[in-house]
N, C-alpha and C positions, 0 to 999 in steps of 0.2 A: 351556770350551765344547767342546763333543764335535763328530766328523767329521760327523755328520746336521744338525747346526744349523749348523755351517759353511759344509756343500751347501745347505741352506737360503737360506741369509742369498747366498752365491754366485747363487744361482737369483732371488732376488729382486732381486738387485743388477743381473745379467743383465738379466733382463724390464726394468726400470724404465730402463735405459741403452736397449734397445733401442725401449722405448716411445719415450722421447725424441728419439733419432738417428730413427728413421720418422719423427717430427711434423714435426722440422725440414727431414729433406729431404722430404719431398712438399709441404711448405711453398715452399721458397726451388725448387725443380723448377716449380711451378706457378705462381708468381710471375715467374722467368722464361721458362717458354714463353706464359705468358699475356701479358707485355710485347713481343715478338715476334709473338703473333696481332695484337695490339691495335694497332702497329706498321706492319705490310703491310696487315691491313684494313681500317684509317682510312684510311690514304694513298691505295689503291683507292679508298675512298668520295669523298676530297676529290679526286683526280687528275677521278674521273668526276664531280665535282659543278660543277670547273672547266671540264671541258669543256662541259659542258652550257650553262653561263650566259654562257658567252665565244664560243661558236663554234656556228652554225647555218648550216645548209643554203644560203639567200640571200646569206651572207655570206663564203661561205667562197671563197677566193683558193684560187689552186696553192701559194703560201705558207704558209696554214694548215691544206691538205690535210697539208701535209710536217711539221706543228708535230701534229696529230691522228696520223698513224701513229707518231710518234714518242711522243707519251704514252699512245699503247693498246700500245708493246713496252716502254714504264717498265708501266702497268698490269699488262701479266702478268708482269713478275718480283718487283710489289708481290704478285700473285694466288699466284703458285707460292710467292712467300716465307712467305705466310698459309698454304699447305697444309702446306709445311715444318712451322710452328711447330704443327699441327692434330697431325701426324706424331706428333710431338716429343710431344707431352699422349700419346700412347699408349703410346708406349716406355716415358716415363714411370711411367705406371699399369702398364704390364708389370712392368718391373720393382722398382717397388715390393711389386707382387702374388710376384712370385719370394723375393724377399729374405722376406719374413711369411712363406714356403710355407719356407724354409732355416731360419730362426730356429726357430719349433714344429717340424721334424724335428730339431734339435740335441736327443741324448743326454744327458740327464741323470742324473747320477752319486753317489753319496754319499760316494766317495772322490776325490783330487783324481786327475785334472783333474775338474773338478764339470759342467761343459760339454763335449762333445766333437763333435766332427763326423767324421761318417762320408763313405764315400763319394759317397754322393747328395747331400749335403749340400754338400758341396766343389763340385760342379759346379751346384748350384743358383748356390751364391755365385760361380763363374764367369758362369753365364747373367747374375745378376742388375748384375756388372760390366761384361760388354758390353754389357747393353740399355741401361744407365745412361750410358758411352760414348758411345751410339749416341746417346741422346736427346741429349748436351751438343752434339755433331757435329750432328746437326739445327736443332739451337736457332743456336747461334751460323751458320751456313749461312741458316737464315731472316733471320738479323740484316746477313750481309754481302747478300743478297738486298735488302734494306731498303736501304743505300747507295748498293749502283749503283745503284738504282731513282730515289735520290734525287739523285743527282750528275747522271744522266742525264736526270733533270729540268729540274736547276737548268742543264744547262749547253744545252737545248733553247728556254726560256723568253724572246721577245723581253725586251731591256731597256727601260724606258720612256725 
């Protein structure tokens, strides 16, 4: 097997790795910022769907005025925790969009190294490790957002 079928067979082995590692993470990326949307803007819907059916104008005591303020400041950190994880889905797509834009500027060679990265390239794959950073620090932050929202719930809520 001669050096050009070797870069070849290199080059193809490359693409098809990288095909895959992309599939998987914009897969398992999207699966969790999406469990985190879905997360904080249920819990909004249900926090507001309990308020509604349980508490009304006519019936409302100084006591459930104080139980209402209290799940509309659970609401916004269920609400900010949802914008988080909205965040998170863009980082995401960033840098997935960087890493593709790194990958097709990697040099391709017929002598080994068969792949090479130059200097733009290098700092793509920087950019594309911070955005990626950035997005897991969003994700998990909409996730602890989710908690106290929910602790603060639970620990708000008369007992029967």
């Amino acid at each position: 097997m001669d050096d050009i079928e070797k870069a070849y067979r290199a080059f193809e082995r490359h693409d098809a790795f990288y095909d895959k590692l992309n599939e998987a993470t914009v897969q398992s990326g999207t699966l969790a910022v999406r469990s985190a949307f879905i997360l904080n803007g249920g819990a909004c819907l249900a926090l507001l769907a309990f308020a509604a059916n349980t508490l009304t104008a006519d019936s409302l005591s100084q006591g459930q005025g104080r139980l209402v303020l209290q799940i509309l400041g659970s609401l916004s950190l269920f609400a900010w925790g949802a914008f988080a994880a909205a965040i998170a889905t863009g980082l995401a797509f960033l840098a997935n969009r960087v890493a593709v834009e790194a990958n097709l500027r990697m040099a391709k060679h017929i002598d080994p190294p068969y792949l090479r990265r130059g200097p733009n390239v290098e700092r793509l794959f920087r950019v594309t490790d911070g955005l990626q950073l950035a997005a897991v620090v969003v994700t998990i932050t909409s996730l602890i957002l989710f908690m106290i929202a929910l602790l603060k719930v639970a620990s708000n809520i008369p007992s029967a």
